[in-house]
matplotlib code that plots the C-alpha trace (Angstrom):
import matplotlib.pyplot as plt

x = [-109.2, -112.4, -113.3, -116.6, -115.5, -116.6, -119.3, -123.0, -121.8, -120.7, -120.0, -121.8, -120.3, -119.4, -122.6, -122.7, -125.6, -126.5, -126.2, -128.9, -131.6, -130.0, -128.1, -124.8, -122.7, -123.0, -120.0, -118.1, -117.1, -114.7, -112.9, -109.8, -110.3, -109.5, -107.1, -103.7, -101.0, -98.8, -96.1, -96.9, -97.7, -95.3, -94.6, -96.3, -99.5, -98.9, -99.1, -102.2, -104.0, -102.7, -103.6, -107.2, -107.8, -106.6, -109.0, -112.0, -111.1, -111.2, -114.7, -115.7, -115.0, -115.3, -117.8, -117.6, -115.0, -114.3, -112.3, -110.3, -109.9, -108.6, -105.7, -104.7, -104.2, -102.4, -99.9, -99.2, -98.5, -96.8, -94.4, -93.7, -93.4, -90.7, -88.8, -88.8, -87.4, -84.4, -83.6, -84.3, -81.9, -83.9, -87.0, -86.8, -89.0, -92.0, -90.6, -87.0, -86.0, -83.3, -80.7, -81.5, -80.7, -78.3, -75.7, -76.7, -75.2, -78.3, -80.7, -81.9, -85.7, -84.4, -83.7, -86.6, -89.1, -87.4, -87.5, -91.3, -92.6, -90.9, -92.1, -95.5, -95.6, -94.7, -97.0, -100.0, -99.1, -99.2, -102.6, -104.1, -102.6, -106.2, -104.8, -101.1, -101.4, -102.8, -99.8, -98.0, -98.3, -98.4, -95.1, -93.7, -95.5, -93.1, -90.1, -89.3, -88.7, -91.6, -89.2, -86.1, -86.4, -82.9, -82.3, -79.3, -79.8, -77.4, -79.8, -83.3, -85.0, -83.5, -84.8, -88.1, -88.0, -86.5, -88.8, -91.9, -91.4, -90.7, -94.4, -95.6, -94.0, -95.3, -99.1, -99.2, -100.5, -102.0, -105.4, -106.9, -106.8, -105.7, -104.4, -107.6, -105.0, -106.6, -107.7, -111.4, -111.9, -113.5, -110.5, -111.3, -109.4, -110.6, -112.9, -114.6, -112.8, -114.3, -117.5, -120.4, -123.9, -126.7, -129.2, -131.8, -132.7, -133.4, -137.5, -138.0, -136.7, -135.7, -133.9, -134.1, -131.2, -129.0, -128.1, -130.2, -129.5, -131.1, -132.2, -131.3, -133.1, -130.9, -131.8, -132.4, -134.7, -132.8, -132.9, -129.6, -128.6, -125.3, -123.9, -122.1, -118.9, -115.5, -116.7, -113.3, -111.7, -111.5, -108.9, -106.6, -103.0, -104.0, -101.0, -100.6, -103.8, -102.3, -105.1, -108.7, -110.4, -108.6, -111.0, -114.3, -117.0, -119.6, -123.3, -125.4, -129.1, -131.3, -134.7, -133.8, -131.9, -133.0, -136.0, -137.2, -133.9, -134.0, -137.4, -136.2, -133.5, -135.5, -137.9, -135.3, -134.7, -137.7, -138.2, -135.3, -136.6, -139.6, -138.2, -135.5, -133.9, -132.0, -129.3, -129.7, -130.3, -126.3, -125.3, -126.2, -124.8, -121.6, -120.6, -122.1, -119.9, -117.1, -115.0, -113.8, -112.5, -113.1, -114.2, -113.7, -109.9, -109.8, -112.2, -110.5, -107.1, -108.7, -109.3, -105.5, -104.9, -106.6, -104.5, -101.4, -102.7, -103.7, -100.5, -98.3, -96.7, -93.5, -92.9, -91.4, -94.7, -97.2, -95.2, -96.0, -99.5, -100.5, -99.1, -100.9, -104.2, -104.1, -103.3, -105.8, -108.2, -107.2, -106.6, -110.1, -111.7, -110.2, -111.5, -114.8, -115.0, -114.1, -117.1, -119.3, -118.5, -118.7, -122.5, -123.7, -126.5, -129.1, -130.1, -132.9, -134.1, -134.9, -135.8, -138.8, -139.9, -140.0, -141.6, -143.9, -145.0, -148.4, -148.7, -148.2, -145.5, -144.5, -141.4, -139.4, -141.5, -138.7, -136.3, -139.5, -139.3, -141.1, -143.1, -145.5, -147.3, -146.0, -146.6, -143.5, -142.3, -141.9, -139.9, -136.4, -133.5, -132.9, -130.5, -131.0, -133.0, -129.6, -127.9, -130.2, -127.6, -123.9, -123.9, -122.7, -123.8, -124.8, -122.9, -120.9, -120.5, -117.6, -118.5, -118.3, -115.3, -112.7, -114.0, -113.9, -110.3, -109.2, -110.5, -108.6, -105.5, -105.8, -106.2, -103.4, -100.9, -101.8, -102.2, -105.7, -109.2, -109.8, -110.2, -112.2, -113.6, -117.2, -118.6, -121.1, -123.6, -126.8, -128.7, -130.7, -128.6, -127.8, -130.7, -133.3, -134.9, -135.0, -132.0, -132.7, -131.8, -127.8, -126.5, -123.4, -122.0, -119.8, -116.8, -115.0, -113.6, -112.2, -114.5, -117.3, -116.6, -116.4, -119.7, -121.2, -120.1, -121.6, -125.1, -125.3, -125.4, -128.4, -130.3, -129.6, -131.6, -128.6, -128.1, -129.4, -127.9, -125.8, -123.9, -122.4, -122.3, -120.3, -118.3, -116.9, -116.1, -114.0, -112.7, -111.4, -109.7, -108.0, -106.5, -104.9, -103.9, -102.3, -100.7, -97.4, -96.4, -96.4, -94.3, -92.1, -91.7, -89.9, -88.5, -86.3, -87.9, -90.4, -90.0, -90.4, -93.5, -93.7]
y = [110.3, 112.5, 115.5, 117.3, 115.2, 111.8, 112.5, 114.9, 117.1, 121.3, 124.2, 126.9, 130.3, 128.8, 127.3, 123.3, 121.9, 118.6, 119.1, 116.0, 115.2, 112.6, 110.1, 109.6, 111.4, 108.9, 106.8, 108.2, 105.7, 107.6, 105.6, 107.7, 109.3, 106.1, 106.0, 105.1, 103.2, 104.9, 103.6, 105.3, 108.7, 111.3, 113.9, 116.6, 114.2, 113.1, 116.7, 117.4, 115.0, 116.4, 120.1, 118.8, 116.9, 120.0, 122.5, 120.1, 120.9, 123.8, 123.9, 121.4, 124.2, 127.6, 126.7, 127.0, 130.0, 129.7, 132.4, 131.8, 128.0, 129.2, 131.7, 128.7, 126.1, 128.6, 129.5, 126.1, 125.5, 128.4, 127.3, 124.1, 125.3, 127.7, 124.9, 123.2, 125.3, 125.3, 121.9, 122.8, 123.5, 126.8, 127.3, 130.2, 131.1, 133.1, 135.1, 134.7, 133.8, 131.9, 132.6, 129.2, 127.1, 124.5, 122.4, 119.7, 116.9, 118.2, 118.0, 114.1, 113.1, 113.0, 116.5, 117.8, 115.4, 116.6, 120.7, 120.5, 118.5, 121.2, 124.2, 122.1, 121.9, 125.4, 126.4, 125.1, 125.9, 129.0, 129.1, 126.5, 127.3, 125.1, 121.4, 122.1, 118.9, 117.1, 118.7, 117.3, 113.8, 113.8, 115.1, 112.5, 109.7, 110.9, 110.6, 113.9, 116.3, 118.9, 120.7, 121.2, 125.2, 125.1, 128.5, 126.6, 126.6, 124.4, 121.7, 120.9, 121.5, 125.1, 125.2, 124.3, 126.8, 129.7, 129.3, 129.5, 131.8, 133.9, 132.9, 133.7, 137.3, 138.5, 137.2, 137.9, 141.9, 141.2, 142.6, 139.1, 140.1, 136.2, 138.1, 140.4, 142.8, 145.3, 149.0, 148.8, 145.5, 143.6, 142.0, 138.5, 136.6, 137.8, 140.4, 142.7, 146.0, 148.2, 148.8, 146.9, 146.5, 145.2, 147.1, 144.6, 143.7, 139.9, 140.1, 142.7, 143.3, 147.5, 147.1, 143.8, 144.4, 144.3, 141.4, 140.1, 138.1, 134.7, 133.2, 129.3, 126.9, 124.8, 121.3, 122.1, 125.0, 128.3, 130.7, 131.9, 134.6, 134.7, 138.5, 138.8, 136.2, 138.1, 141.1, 143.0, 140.6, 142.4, 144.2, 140.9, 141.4, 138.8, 136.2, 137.3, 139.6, 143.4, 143.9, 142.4, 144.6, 143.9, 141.0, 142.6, 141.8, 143.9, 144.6, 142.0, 142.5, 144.6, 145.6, 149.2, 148.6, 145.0, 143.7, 141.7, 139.9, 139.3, 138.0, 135.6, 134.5, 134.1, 131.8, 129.9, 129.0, 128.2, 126.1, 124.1, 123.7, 122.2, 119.8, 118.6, 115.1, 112.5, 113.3, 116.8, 116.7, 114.6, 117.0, 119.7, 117.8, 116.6, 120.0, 121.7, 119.0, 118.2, 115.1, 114.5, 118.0, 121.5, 124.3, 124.6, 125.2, 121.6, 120.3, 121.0, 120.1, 116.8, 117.2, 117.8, 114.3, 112.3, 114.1, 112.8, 109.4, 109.5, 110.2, 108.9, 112.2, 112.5, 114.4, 117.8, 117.7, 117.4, 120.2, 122.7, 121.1, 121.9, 125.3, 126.6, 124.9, 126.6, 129.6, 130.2, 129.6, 131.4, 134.4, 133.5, 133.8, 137.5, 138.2, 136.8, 138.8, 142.3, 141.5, 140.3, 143.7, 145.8, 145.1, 143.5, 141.5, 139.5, 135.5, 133.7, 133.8, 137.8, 137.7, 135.0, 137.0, 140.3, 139.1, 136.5, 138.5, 137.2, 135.0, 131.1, 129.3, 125.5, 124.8, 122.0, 120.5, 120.5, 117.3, 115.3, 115.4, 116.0, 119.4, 122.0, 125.0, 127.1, 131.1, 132.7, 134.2, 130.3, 129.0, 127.3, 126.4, 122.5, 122.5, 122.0, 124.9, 125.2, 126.1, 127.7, 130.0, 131.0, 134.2, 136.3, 138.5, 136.2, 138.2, 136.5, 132.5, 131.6, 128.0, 128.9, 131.4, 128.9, 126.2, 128.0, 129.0, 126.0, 124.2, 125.5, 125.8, 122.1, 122.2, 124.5, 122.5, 119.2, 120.4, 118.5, 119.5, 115.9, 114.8, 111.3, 110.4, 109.8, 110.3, 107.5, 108.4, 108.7, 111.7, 113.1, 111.7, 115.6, 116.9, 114.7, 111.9, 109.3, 108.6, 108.6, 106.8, 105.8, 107.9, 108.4, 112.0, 111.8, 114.3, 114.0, 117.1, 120.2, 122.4, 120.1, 119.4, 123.5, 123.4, 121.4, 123.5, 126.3, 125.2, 123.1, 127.1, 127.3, 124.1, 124.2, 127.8, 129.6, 131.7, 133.0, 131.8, 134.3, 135.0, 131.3, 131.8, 135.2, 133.7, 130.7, 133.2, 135.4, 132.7, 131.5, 134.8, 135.1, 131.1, 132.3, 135.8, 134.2, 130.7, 132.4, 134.1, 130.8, 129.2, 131.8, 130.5, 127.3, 128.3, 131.1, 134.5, 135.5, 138.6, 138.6, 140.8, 143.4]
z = [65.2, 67.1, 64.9, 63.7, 60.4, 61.9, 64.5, 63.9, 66.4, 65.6, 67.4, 65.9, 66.5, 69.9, 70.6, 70.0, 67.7, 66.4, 62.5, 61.9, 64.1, 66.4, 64.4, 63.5, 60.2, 57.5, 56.4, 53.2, 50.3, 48.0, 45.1, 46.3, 49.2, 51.6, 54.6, 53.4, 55.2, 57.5, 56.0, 52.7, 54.1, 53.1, 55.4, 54.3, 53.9, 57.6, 58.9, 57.1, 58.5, 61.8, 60.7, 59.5, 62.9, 65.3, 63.1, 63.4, 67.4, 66.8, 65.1, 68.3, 70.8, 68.3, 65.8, 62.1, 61.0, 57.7, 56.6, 59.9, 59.2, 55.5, 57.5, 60.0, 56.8, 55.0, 57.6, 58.4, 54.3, 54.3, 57.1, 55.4, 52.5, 53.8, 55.8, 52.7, 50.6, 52.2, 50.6, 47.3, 44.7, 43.3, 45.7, 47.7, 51.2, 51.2, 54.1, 54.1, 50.6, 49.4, 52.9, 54.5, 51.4, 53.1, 50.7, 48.3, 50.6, 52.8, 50.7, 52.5, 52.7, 56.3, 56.9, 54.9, 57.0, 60.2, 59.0, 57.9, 61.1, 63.1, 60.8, 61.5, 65.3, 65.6, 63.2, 64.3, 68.0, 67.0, 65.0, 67.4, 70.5, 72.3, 70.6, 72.0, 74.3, 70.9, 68.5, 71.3, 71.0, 67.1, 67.4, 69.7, 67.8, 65.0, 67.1, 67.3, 70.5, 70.9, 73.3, 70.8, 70.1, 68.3, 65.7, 64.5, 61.1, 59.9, 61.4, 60.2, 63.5, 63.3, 59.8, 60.5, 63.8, 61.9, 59.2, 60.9, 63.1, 60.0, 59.2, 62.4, 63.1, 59.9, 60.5, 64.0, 62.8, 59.6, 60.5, 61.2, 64.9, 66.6, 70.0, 70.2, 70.4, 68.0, 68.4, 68.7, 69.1, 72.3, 73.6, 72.1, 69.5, 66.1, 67.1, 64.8, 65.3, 62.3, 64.0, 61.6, 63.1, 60.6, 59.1, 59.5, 63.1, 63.2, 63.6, 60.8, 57.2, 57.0, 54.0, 51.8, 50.2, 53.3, 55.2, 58.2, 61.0, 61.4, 64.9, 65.0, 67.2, 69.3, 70.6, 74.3, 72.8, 73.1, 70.4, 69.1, 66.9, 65.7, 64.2, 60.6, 61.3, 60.7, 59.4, 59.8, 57.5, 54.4, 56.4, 56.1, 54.5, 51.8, 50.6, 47.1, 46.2, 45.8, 48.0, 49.4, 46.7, 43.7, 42.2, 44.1, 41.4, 39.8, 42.1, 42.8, 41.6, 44.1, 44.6, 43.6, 40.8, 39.2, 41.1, 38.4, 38.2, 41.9, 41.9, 39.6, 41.5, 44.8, 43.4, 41.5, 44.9, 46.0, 43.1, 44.3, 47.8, 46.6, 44.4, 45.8, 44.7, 46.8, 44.6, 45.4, 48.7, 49.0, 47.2, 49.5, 52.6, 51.0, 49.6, 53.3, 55.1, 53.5, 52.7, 56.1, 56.6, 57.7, 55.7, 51.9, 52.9, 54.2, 51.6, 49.0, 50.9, 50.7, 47.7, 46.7, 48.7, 46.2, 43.3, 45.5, 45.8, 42.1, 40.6, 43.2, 44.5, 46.0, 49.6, 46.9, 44.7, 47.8, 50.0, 46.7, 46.4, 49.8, 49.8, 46.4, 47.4, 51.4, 50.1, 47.0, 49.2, 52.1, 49.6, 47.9, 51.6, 51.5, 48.8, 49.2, 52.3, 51.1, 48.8, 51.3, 53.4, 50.9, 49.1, 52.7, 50.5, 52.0, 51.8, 50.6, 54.1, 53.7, 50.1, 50.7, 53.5, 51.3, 48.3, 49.6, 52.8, 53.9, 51.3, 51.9, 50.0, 49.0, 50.8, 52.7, 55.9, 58.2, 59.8, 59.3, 55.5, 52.7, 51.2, 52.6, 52.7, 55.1, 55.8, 54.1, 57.2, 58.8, 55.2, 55.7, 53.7, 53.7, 56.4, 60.5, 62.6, 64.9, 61.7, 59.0, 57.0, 57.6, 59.4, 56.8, 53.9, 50.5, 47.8, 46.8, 48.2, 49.7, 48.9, 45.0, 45.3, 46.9, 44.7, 41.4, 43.3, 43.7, 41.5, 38.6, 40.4, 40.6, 37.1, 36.9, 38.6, 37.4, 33.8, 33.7, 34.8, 35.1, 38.7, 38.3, 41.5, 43.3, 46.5, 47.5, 50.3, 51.9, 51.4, 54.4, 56.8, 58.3, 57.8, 58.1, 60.7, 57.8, 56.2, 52.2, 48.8, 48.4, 45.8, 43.8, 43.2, 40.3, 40.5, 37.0, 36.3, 39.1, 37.3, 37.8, 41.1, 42.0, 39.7, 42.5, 45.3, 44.2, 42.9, 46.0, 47.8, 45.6, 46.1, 49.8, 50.3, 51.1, 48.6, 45.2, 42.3, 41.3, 44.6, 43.5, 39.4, 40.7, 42.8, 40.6, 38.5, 40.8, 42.0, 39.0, 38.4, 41.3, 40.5, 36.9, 38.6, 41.1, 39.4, 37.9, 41.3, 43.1, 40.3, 40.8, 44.6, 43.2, 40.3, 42.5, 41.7, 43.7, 45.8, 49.7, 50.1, 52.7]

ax = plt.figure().add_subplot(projection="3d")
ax.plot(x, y, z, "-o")
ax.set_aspect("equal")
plt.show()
C-alpha cells in the first residue's frame, strides 16, 4: 500500500516536502513488526491497517496533524469498540451502553467481524471523508456491501451502523471543529476559532519565552511559515479526562523566573547537536517517523500490533487493545495541547538565538553532514530545512506525553513492561545526502521504548529536555488515571458520559 509510511514524501501543513534530501525512506527490519498473512489477520488488525493507510493519505494531501490524527484513530476504535460490545457477555458501549447486547447464540466471530468492518467504514468515512473511494474498495475486498445502511439491529451491519453513528453524532461538536462549522473560525475544517496570534513575529525574538514561528525552506525554494497547529484544541471534549486541564503540569523554566536552568537546558541541546551518534541520529528518525505509521497515535498503534503478534491475540483482546491505545493517546494529545496553550513556550530554535545572539556556535552542517560553526541566528535542529520544528509551542512534547501514555498502558494491559523488540536501520537516511552506519535500536521494555521517544525530542533540537522528562511524566499519569475506567468498559460499569 502508497502512504507517507513507505515513500520520503510529506505534506507539511498542506505544503508537500521531501523529508530526506532526494532518496528513498529506508527499509524497516523489526523482529516483530513484519507483514503477517492475510489469512491470520484478525479483524480488528485488518482494519488498522486500513485506518493507518487512509491517515497516511491524509498526511499526503494535509500534512502532519497530530492531535487530529490522534481524534480520527480514536473514533474509529471507539466505533469498533462499540459494535463490539454488542457481542459480549458484559461489555457495554461507550455511547450507547449495554442496549445493543444481542443473544448469546449471536455472539459468532461472524457477526462480530461483520459489525466492526461496518462500524469501521462508517467510521472512517466519517473522519476521512478524502479516502471514501479507497474505504471503498477495502470494504469490498472484504466481501462486504459499502452501500448496506441497515439500522436493524438485530443484524451486525445494523450494529456496526448504529454504533458508529452513535460515535459520530457525539464528536461531530466536540470543539475539534471537522465541519469548520464553528463560531469564529475561518470556514475550514479544524480552524482555530479562539483567536491566538504569536507573540513572536518569525524574524525577531519579542519575548523568548513565547513561542515563535519558524520559516521552512522547501525544495523548489519558497519559504514557508506555518502558524501554531491546532491551537483551539484544548477546547476538545476529551475521552475520559474530566477535562483538558486536569493533568496540566507545573511552569516550564523561563528567563524571568529560572534563567539559569534554561540556559542549561538550551545548551544541553546544543551539546547533543554537536555530538550526535549514528545511533542517535536513528534514533531521532525512527521516533520522528514512525514504524510504518502516522503520528505517535499510529506509532504506538503499531506498536500494540506487535503485542498481538507476540502473544497471539484473539479478535476480543485486540478490539480492547486498540481502543485503550487510540484513546490514551488521543486523550494524551488533549492534554498535551491545553498545556502547550496555556504556557505557549518557545523551542530550541528561539532559545539559541537569545542566548547565543551574535556569537557563533558549534552545530550540525546541514543535509551535507557533519559539524560547524555557524552564526547562532543560522543554527538548525538535525532534521530537514522544509521541516525544522513542529509548529507548535515546546512545553510540553507531545512525542513524550503519548509515549509515557501509552506506554504504560501497554504495561497496564499486558501486566508487563516488557516489550522485547529492535528496530534495525540506517541512520541519516531522512536527513542526510549520505546514508550512515546500520544500527540496532533495542526496544526492551514500554518504558524504555517511551524513554526513547522523548530524549529523541532532545537530541533532534526540538525541544529542551524537560518539555520531554515533563511530559513522560504526565503522560504516565494520565495512563494509571485513566486504566480502571476503561476496564470498567468490559467489565459492564462504565457510565455513558455526557
Amino acid at each position: 500500500m502508497r502512504s507517507c509510511r513507505f515513500v520520503a514524501f510529506v505534506t507539511v501543513f498542506g505544503l508537500t516536502a521531501c523529508t530526506g534530501p532526494g532518496h528513498s525512506a529506508p527499509e524497516l527490519a523489526r523482529t516483530n513488526q513484519q507483514p503477517v498473512p492475510l489469512a491470520q489477520q484478525n479483524t480488528a488488525w485488518r482494519w488498522l491497517d486500513i485506518m493507518q493507510e487512509a491517515s497516511a493519505r491524509d498526511v499526503d494531501r494535509y500534512g502532519a496533524r497530530p492531535p487530529i490524527l490522534s481524534r480520527q484513530m480514536a473514533i474509529w476504535a471507539s466505533a469498533v469498540f462499540d459494535a463490539w460490545a454488542a457481542y459480549d457477555e458484559r461489555a457495554v458501549g461507550t455511547r450507547l451502553g449495554g442496549t445493543l447486547r444481542r443473544p448469546v447464540v449471536e455472539r459468532t466471530l461472524a457477526n462480530k467481524t461483520t459489525a466492526i468492518s461496518y462500524a469501521s467504514y462508517r467510521s472512517l468515512l466519517y473522519v476521512l471523508p478524502d479516502h471514501a473511494a479507497f474505504l471503498r474498495e477495502q470494504m469490498v475486498a472484504m466481501g462486504f456491501d459499502p452501500d448496506d445502511v441497515s439500522t436493524d439491529v438485530t443484524t451486525p451491519v445494523g450494529i456496526g451502523n448504529v454504533a458508529a453513528s452513535a460515535v459520530i453524532d457525539y464528536r461531530r461538536h466536540d470543539g475539534a471543529n471537522q465541519a469548520g462549522d464553528v463560531p469564529g473560525g475561518d470556514g475550514t475544517p479544524y480552524a482555530d476559532y479562539t483567536g491566538y496570534a504569536p507573540v513572536n513575529p518569525p524574524d525577531r525574538i519579542v519575548d523568548p519565552d513565547r513561542w515563535q514561528p519558524i520559516p521552512f525552506r522547501m525544495p523548489d525554494g519558497r519559504v514557508v511559515t506555518p502558524g501554531f497547529l491546532a491551537p483551539h484544541w484544548y477546547r476538545v471534549k476529551p475521552f475520559l479526562l474530566d477535562d483538558a486541564a486536569q493533568f496540566r503540569p507545573e511552569p516550564p523554566p523561563k528567563t524571568t523566573t529560572d534563567d539559569a536552568l534554561l540556559r542549561q537546558q538550551t545548551e544541553a541541546v546544543l551539546r547533543f547537536n554537536q555530538t550526535l551518534t549514528p545511533e542517535q541520529k536513528a534514533i531521532v528518525e525512527f521516533m520522528r517517523d514512525g514504524p510504518r505509521s502516522t503520528g505517535q497515535s499510529g506509532h504506538w498503534l503499531r506498536f500494540a500490533q506487535d503485542v498481538s503478534r507476540r502473544d497471539r491475540h484473539d479478535l476480543d483482546t485486540d478490539v480492547k487493545l486498540y481502543f485503550v491505545i487510540a484513546n490514551t493517546a488521543f486523550d494524551a494529545f488533549v492534554s498535551c495541547w491545553e498545556t502547550k496553550r496555556h504556557y505557549d513556550s518557545s523551542r530550541p530554535w528561539t532559545l539559541v538565538r537569545h542566548y547565543y545572539r551574535g556569537q557563533r556556535v558549534r552545530g550540525w552542517a546541514g543535509p551535507q553532514g557533519g559539524v560547524t560553526e555557524v552564526p547562532a541566528e543560522e543554527w538548525y535542529p538535525y532534521s530537514p530545512y522544509s521541516f525544522v520544528t513542529p509548529p507548535f509551542p515546546g512545553y510540553t512534547s507531545g512525542h513524550a506525553t503519548v509515549s509515557g501514555a501509552c506506554a504504560k498502558m501497554l504495561e497496564l494491559f499486558t501486566g508487563s513492561d516488557v516489550y522485547g523488540t529492535t528496530e534495525v536501520r540506517r541512520c541519516c537516511t531522512l536527513t542526510e545526502l549520505d546514508h550512515g552506519a546500520e544500527v540496532v535500536l533495542e526496544l526492551p521494555t514500554f518504558s524504555a521504548t517511551a524513554e526513547m521517544a522523548a530524549q529523541s525530542r532532545a537530541m533532534g533540537g526540538y525541544h529542551i529536555p524537560i518539555d520531554n522528562d515533563v511530559g513522560l511524566r504526565v503522560g504516565r499519569e494520565i495512563a494509571v488515571w485513566s486504566w480502571p475506567r476503561y476496564q470498567a468498559f468490559w467489565n459492564g460499569t462504565a457510565p455513558i458520559r455526557p
